[in-house]
N, C-alpha and C positions, 0 to 999 in steps of 0.2 A: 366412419372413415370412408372414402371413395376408394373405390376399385383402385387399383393399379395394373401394369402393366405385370406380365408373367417374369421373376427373378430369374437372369442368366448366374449362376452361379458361378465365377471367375471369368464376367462377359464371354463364355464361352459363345461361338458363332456371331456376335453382337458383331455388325459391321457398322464403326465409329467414325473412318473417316475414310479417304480416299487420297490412292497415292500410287506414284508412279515410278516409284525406286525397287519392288521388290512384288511377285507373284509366287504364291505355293500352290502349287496344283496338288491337293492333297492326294486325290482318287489318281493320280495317273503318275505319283510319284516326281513331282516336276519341280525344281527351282529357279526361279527366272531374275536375274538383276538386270533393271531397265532396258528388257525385252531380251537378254542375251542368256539363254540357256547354261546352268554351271558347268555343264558338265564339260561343255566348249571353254568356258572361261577356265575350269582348272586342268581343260589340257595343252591350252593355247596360250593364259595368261600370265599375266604376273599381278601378284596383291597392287602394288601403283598402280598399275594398267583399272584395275578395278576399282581400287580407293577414287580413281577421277572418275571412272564410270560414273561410279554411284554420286558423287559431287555433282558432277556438272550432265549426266545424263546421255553421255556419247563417250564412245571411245577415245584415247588419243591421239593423234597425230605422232610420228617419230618424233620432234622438236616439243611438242607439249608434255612427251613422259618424259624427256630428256630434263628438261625446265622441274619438272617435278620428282624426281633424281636429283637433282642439285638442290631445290629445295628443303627436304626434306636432310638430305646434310646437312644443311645450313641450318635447320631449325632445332638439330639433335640436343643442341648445348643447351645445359640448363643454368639460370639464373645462379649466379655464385649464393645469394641467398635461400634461394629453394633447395639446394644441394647443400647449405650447412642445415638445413630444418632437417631434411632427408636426415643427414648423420647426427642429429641426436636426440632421433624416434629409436623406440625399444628395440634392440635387436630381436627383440622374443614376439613381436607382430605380427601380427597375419599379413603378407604381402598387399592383402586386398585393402586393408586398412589404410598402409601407408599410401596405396594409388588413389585410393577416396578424398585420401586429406593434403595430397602433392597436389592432385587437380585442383583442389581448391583454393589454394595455396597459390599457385601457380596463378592464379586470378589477380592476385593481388600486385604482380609486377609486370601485368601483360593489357594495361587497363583498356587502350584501345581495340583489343583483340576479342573485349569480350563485349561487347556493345553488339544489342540485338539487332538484325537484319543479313541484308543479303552480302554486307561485306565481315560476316563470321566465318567464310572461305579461309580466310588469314587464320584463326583461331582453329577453325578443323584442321589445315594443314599442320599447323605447331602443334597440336593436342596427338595426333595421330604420328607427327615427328617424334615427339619425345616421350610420349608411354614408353618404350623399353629402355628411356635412358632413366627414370624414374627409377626403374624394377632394376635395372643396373644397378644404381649406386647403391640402391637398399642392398639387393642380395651379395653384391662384392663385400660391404662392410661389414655382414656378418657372415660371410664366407671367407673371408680375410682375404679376398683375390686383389690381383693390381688395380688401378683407380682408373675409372671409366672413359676410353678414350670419344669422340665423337662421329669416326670411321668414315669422313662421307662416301667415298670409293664404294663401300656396300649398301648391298639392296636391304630394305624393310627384314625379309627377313634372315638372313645372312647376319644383320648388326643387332636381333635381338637372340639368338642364339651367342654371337659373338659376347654380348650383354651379360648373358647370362650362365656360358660355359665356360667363360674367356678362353676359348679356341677358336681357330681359323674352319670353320666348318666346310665340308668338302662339297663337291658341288652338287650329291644326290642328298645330301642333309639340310641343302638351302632351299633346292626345289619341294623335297619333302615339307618341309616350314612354310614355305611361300605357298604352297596345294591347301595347309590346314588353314593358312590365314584367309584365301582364300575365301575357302568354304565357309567361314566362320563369320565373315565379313557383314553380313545384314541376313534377318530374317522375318518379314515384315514387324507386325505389331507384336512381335514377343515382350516381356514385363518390362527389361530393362529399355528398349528402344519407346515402349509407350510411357515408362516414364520420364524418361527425356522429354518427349514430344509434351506430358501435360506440363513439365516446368516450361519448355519453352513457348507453351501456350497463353501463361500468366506475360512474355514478353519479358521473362527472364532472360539471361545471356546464356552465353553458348558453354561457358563452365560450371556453370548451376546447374545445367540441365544434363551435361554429362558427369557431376558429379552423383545426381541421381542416377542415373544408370548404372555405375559404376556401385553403388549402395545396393541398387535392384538385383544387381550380378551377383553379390557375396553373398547373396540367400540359397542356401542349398538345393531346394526345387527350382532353381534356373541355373548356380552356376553351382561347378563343383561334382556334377556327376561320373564326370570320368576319373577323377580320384577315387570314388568310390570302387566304380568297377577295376580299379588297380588295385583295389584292398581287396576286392573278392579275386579276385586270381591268384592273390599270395595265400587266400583262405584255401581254396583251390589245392592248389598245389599240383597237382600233377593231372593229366586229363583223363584216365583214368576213374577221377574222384568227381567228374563235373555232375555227371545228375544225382548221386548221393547227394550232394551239399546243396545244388537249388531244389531239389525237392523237399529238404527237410525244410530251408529258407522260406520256400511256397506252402508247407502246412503251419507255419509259424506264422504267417501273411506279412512276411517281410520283403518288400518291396528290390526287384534285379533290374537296378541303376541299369541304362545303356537303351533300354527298348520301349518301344511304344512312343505315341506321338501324340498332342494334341488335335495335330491339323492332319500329319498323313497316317493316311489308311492302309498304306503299302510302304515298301524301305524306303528308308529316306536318303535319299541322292548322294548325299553328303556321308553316308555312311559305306555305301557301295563304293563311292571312290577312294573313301580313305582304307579300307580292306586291303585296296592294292597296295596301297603304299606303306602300310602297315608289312605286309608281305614283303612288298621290296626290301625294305629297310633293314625288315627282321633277315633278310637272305643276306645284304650287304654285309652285314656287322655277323653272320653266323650266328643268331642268334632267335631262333622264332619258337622259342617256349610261349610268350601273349601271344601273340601269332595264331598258333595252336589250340592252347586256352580259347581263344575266345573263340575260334570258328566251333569246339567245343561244345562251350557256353553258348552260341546262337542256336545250337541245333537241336540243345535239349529246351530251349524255354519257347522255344517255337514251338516244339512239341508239345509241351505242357501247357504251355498258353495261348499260343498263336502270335506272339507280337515278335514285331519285325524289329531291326536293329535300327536308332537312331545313332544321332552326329557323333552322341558321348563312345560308344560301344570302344572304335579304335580308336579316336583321338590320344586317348592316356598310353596306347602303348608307341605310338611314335614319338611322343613326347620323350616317355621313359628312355627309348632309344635314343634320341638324341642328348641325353645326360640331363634334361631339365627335372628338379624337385619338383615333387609336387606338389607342393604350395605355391607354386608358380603355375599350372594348368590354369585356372581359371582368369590371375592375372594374363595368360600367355591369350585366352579366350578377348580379353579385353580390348588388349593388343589389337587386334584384329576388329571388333566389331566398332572400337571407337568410330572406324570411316563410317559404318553405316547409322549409328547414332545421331552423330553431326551431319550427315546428309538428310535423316529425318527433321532436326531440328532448325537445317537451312528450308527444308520444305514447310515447314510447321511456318515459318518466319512469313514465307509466301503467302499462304495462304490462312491467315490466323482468326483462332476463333476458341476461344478460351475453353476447356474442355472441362467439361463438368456434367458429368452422371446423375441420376438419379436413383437413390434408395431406396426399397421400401421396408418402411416403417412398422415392425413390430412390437412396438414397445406397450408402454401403457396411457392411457388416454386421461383425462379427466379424473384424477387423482385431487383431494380434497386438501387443503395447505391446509398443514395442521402447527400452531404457533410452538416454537422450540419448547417453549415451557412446559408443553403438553406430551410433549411426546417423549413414549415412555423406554 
């Protein structure tokens, strides 16, 4: 057999393609959306403000967020048939389910919206509209809340809180929402956004390829980690208890959801900011037991292991705070990355070139066909 090239084990470092929506400075702790530092974007920003960034690759103009504000009401509404499909899917589903199979769904009565190329704008803007009205009707119907209004008045995130607590969310619980959406918004070639990118490199449409992602996401080792680390805080229980239970966790070689990174080497940006807000929040509401816990919990597994806190760490306690279940975290995760999905998969369209890997081949070679009747 010929030599091959040396195996990247989960293309780790494999540089695939090239792109201009998103940079991680692993070593210097840095997250970049089309040239614009996060940390400016989640102190200046709003999710819109970014959703178009990363679209269209410049900021907005007052009249172009405005325009994209109104759109974005106007596309909340869902298809009277996509919303009877919604109600009567299981109540007993995993949220991520029925967002996998709405998206797709959704395909079926939006035909010109999904056709590949550069006017799948149309289709990112409606896909990133109505994910929380999706997660709405589901969670109302088995939460037995009132029936999903379309709210245009509110912001992105303001209407998926609204969505999902049906309360009028205050204005440091909007901003808190809008910071995590934010943050959350793209992260280069992570699983889900490179799976997107290989369907829509076959010149699939723009809902095939975010239904892949949306499939990539419900895998535990990408989404779903901050559920966990909400399960180990309840393990927890008082901080007091924090390194008794990760050290026993650590000689069992049971894996502390929230830390470590594949790409950075130092905190990751997105976790330093949400600390604060996690803080705020927990101060707003009287309420900073996570809070607590987890600065805790970062002090002891840094000590024992060295790894710094990623995105997952505090995301689940602001969540918690704001009254979201948490089977909705990673749907909430969705929410939010859909924009940067569909801006990979408007770049993919650009500049297309069908992606396909190579293997190498362990198997067995020259094996002798032995006729059925022989074989014993």
């Amino acid at each position: 057999m010929p030599e091959m090239a040396e195996v990247q084990r989960g293309l780790q470092d494999v540089v695939a393609l090239e792109s201009r929506i998103c940079f991680i400075d692993g070593r210097q702790g840095r997250l970049i959306y089309q040239g614009y530092d996060i940390r400016d974007l989640a102190a200046r920003s709003t999710f819109e403000e970014v959703a178009y960034l990363l679209w269209y690759g410049r900021l907005p103009t007052a009249t172009q967020l405005e325009d994209l504000h109104r759109r974005f009401g106007e596309l909340r509404t869902l298809p009277d048939e996509l919303g009877q499909r919604i109600d009567q899917m299981p109540v007993g589903a995993h949220p991520m389910d029925i967002l996998r199979t709405a998206v797709s769904a959704l395909a079926l009565f939006e035909p010109e919206e999904t056709k590949p190329g550069a006017s799948s704008i149309g289709g990112a803007q409606r896909l990133t509209a109505v994910l929380p009205s999706i997660l709405g009707q589901f969670h109302r119907r088995r939460s037995r809340l009132p029936p999903l209004k379309p709210r245009p008045e509110l912001s992105q995130a303001a209407y998926l809180l609204y969505a999902l607590v049906d309360r009028e969310p205050t204005e440091l619980e909007s901003r808190a929402l809008d910071v995590a959406l934010i943050l959350h918004a793209d992260h280069e070639l992570n699983a889900s956004t490179f799976a997107a990118r290989v369907t829509a490199s076959t010149l699939s449409d723009l809902y095939s390829a975010v239904t892949s992602a949306v499939g990539t996401l419900k895998g535990p080792l990408h989404g779903g980690a901050n559920e966990r680390v909400m399960e180990l805080l309840d393990e927890i229980g008082q901080v007091d208890r924090t390194e008794e239970v990760v050290k026993a966790k650590l000689v069992r070689h049971e894996r502390i959801m929230g830390f470590g990174h594949r790409v950075y080497k130092v905190e990751d940006p997105r976790a330093t900011i949400l600390r604060e807000w996690s803080r705020k929040l927990g101060e707003a509401k009287g309420d900073l037991r996570s809070y607590e816990l987890l600065r805790a919990l970062e002090a002891v597994v840094h000590q024992e292991k060295g790894l710094y806190p990623n995105v997952d760490l505090y995301s689940g306690s602001i969540y918690s705070l704001l009254g979201v279940p948490r089977d909705l975290f990673t749907p909430i995760f969705a929410a939010s990355r859909v924009a940067g999905w569909t801006a990979h998969v408007l770049e993919e369209y650009q500049d297309l070139r069908l992606i396909r890997p190579t293997a190498k081949y362990v198997g067995a070679v020259d094996l002798p066909y032995v006729p059925v009747s022989q074989r014993g």
